[in-house]
C-alpha positions as CSV (number, residue, x, y, z in Angstrom):
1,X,120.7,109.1,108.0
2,X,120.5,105.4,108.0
3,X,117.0,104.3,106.7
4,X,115.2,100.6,106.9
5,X,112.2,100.3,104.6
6,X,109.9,97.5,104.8
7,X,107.4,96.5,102.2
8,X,108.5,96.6,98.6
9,X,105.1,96.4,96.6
10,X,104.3,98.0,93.5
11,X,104.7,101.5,95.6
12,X,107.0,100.2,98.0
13,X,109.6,99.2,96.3
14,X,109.2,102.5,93.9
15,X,110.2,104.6,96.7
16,X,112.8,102.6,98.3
17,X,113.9,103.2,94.4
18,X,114.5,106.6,94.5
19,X,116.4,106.4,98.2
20,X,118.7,104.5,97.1
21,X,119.1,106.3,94.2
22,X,119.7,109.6,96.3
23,X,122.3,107.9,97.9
24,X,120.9,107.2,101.3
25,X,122.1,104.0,103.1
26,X,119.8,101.8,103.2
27,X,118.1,98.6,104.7
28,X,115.9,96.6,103.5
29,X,112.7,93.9,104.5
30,X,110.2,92.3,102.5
31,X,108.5,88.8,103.0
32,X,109.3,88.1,99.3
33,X,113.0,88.0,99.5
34,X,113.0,88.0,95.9
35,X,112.0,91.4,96.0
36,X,114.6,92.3,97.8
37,X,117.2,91.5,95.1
38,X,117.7,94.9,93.0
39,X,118.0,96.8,96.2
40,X,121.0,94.2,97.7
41,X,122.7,94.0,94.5
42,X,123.0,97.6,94.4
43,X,124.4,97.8,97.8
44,X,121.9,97.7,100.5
45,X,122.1,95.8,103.5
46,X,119.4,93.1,104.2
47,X,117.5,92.8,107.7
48,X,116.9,89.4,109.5
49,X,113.8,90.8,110.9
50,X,112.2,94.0,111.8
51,X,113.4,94.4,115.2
52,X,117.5,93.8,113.7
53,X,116.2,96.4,112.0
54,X,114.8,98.9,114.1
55,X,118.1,98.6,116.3
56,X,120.5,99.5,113.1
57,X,119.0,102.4,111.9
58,X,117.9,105.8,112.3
59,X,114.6,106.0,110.7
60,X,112.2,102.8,110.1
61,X,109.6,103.2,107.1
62,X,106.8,100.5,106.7
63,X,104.4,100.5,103.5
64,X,102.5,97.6,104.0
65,X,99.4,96.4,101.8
66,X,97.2,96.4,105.4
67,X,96.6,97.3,108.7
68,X,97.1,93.9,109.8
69,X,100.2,93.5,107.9
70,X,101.5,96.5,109.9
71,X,100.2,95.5,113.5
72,X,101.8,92.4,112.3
73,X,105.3,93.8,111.6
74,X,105.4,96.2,114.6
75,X,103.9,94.3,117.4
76,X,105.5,90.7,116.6
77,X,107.9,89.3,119.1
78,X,110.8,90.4,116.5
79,X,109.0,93.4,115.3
80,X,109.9,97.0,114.6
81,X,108.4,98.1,118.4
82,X,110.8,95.8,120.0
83,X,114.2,97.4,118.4
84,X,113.0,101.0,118.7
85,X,114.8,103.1,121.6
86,X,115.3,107.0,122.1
87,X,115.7,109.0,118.9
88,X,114.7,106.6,116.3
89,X,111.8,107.2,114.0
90,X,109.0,105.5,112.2
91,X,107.2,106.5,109.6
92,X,104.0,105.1,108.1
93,X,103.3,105.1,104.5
94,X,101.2,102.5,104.1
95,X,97.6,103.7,103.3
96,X,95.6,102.9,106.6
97,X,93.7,103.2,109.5
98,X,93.8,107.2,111.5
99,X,93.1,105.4,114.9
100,X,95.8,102.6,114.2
101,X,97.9,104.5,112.7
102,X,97.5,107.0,116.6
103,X,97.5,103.9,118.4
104,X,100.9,102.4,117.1
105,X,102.4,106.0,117.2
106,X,101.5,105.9,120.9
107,X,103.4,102.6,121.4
108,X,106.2,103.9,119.4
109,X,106.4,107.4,121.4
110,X,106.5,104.9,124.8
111,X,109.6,103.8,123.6
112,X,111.3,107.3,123.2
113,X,111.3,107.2,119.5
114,X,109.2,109.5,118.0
115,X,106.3,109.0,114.9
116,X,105.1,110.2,111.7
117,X,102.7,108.8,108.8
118,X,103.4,110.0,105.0
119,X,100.7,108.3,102.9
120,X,101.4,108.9,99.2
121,X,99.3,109.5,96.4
122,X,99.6,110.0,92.5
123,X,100.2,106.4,91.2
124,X,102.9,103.8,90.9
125,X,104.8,105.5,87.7
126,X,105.2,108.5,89.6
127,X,106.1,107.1,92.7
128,X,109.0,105.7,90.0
129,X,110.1,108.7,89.7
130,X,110.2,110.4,92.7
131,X,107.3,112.8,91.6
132,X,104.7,111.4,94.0
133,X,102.5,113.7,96.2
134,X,103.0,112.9,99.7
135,X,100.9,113.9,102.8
136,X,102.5,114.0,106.2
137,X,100.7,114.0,109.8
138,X,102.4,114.2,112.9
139,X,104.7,116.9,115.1
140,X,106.7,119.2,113.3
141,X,109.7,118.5,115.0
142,X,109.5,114.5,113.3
143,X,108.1,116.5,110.0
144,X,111.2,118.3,109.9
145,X,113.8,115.4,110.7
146,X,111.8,113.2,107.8
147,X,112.1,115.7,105.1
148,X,115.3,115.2,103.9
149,X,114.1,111.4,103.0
150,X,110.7,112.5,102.3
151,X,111.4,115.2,99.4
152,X,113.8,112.0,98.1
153,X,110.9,110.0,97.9
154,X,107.9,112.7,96.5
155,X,108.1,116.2,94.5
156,X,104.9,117.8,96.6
157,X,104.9,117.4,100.1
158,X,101.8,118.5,102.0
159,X,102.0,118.6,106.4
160,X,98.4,118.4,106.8
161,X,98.5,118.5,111.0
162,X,98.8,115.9,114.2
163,X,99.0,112.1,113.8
164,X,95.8,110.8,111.9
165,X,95.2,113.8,109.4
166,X,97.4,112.0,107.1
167,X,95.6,108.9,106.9
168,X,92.2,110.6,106.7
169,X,93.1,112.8,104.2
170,X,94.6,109.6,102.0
171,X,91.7,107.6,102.3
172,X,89.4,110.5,101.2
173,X,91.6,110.9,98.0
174,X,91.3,107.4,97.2
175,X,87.7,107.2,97.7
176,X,87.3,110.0,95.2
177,X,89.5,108.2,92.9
178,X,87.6,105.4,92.9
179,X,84.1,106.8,92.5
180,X,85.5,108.6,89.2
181,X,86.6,105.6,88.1
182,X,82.7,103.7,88.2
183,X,81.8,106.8,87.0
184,X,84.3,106.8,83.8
185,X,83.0,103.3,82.8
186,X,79.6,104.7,82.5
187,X,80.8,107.8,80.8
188,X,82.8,105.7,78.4
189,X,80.5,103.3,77.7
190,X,77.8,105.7,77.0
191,X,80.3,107.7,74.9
192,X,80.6,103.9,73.1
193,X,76.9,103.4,72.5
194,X,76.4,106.8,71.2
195,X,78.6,106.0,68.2
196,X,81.4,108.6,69.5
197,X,85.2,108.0,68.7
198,X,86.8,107.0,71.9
199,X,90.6,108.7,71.6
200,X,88.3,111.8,70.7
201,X,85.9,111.5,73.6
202,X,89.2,110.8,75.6
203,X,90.4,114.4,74.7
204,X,87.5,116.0,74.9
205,X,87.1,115.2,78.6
206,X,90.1,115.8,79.3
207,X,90.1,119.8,78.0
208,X,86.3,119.7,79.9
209,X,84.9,120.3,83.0
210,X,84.5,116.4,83.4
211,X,88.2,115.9,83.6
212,X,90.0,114.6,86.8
213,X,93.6,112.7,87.2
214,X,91.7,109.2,87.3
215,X,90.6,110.2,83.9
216,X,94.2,111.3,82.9
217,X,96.0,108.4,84.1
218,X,93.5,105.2,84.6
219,X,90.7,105.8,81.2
220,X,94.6,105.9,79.0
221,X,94.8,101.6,80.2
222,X,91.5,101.2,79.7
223,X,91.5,102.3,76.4
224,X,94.7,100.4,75.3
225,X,92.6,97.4,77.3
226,X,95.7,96.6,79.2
227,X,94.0,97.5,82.6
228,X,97.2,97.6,83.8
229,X,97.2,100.4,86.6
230,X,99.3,98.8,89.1
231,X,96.6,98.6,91.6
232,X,94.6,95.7,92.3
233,X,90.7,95.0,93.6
234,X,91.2,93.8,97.0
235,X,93.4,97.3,97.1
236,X,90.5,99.7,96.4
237,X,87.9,96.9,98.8
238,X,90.9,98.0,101.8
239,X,90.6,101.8,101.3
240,X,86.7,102.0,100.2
241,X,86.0,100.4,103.6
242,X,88.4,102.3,105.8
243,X,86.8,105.5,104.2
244,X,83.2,103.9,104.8
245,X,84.3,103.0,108.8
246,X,85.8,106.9,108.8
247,X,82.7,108.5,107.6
248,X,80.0,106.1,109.9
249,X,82.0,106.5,112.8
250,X,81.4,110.6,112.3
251,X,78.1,110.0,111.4
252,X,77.8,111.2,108.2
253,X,74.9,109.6,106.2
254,X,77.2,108.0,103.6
255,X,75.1,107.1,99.9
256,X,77.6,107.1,97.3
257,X,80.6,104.8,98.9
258,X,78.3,102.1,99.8
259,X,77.3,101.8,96.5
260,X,80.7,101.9,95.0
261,X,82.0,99.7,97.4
262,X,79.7,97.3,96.2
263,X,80.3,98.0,93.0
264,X,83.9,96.3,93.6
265,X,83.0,93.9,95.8
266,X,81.5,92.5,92.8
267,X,84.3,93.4,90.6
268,X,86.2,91.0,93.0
269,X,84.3,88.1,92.9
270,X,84.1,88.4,88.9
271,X,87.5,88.7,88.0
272,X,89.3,88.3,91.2
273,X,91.4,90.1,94.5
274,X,94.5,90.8,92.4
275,X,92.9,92.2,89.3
276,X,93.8,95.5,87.9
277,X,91.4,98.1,89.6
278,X,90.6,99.6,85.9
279,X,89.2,96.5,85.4
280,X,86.1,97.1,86.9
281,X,84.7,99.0,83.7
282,X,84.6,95.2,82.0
283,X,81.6,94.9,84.0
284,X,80.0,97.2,81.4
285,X,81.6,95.8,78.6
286,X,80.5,93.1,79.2
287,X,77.1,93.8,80.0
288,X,77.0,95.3,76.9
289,X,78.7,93.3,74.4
290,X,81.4,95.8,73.7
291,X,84.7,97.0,74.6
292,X,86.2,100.1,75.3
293,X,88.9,100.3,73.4
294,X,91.0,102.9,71.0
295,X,94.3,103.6,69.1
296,X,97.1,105.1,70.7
297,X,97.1,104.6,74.3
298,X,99.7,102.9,76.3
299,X,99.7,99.4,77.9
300,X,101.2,100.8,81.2
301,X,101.6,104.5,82.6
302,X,104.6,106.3,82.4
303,X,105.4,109.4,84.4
304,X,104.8,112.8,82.2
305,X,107.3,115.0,84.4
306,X,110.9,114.3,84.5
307,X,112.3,113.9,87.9
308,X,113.7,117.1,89.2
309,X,115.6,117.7,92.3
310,X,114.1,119.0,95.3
311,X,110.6,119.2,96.2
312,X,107.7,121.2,96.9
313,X,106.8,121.4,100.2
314,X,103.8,122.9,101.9
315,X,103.9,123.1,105.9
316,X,100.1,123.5,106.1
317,X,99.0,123.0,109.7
318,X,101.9,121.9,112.9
């Protein structure tokens, strides 16, 4: 299977990583050429634009930071739409829209080629490693032909149903993510004022019924004051407000996302678009003359499960 991947951000370009790893040949695109270096040097072949590369492979995967960076690469004069014919197929893994992400599958299935989105979840150090969850939505004839590259890519593979369940599902997760993480300043902060030992307090909520993987993964940076979670403000303002537009247009009476989406719309303006998403706790910190920090924590995540071959995959719904 020949595979073109287009979009080698801090997730991006961790799963084109383990592709090539796996020994699938592959192409590659990404507006920063620069990024493209690693992958060339270690034998993959470079695409003039997305249509060249559309036309020379078998399966096209975008993982772009927007929906209009993706309605951009797929509906340009030279984009991915224009090289697509019978039997190719495009996945989605960029986290976005359920009704774009069914309206370019539409365009793509008018071509003959057939669609399927696989947002990821679980954080850039275990995309790294090829131990990233991964939800799939779409037929399970397309489910079936993507697997191969998919279980390269992730260790837990979910097929949650049709074209869109994907993308719901992903920005519900990453709405949840982000309310625990407002919610861990406070808690940590609190835990601060109250004269507790931090590393403690760390453990402690993690062995409790408090705990969560934000708190696992996301509180360890804070601590260490690094921040550095690989996942920037404007990041978490895109997927807060795809999950806000999700839940008005079903008319559920949202309270709690408006309020966090706030939250890092100020968190934005303070420290700016491309600041690390932990950072928002400094709002507190700062607020209240202290910081949140303790011994033994690391500067930057590192997957704590080896790579293993295979993966688990759960059909769920066709």
């Amino acid at each position: 299977m020949k595979i073109g991947f287009i979009g080698l951000g801090n997730v991006g370009g961790k799963l084109a990583g383990s592709l090539q790893r796996n020994g699938f040949d592959l192409t590659v695109r990404d507006l920063d050429e620069a990024a493209a270096a690693p992958f060339l040097e270690a034998g993959a072949n470079w695409a003039e634009s997305p249509e060249a590369m559309a036309e020379a492979v078998d399966l096209v995967i975008t993982c772009l930071p927007s929906p209009a960076a993706c309605r951009a690469v797929m509906e340009a004069e030279d984009g991915i739409l224009a090289g697509l014919d019978q039997g190719k197929l495009w996945i989605e893994m960029s986290t976005t829209d359920e009704a774009e992400v069914k309206r370019l599958a539409a365009a793509v299935e008018a071509r003959g080629a057939a669609a399927l989105e696989a947002p990821v979840s679980g954080g850039c150090h275990r995309a790294a490693t090829g131990n990233i969850a991964i939800f799939a939505g779409g037929a399970r004839p397309a489910f079936e032909r993507a697997l191969p590259a998919l279980q390269a890519m992730g260790r837990r593979i979910l097929h949650v149903g049709p074209l869109g369940a994907a993308s719901a599902l992903k920005v519900i997760t990453n709405y949840l993510a982000s309310v625990h993480l407002v919610a861990l300043g406070e808690a940590l902060t609190v835990a601060k004022k109250s004269g507790l030992d931090l590393a403690k307090t760390y453990e402690g909520i993690k062995i409790s019924s408090g705990n969560s993987f934000v708190h696992e993964t996301e509180s360890q940076v804070i601590l260490n004051g690094s921040y550095n979670i690989n996942f920037t403000m404007d990041l978490v303002i895109k997927d807060m407000g795809l999950f806000d537009s999700l839940g008005r247009r079903l008319e559920v009476p949202l309270e709690v996302s408006p309020l966090v989406l706030d939250i890092f719309k100020d968190g934005q303006a303070r420290y700016g678009a491309r600041a690390w998403s932990s950072m928002i706790v400094k709002r507190l910190e700062e607020s209240c003359g202290l910081d949140l920090r303790a011994e033994g924590f690391p500067e930057e995540l590192v997957d704590d499960e080896p790579e293993v071959p295979g993966a688990e995959v759960q059909a769920g719904a066709t």
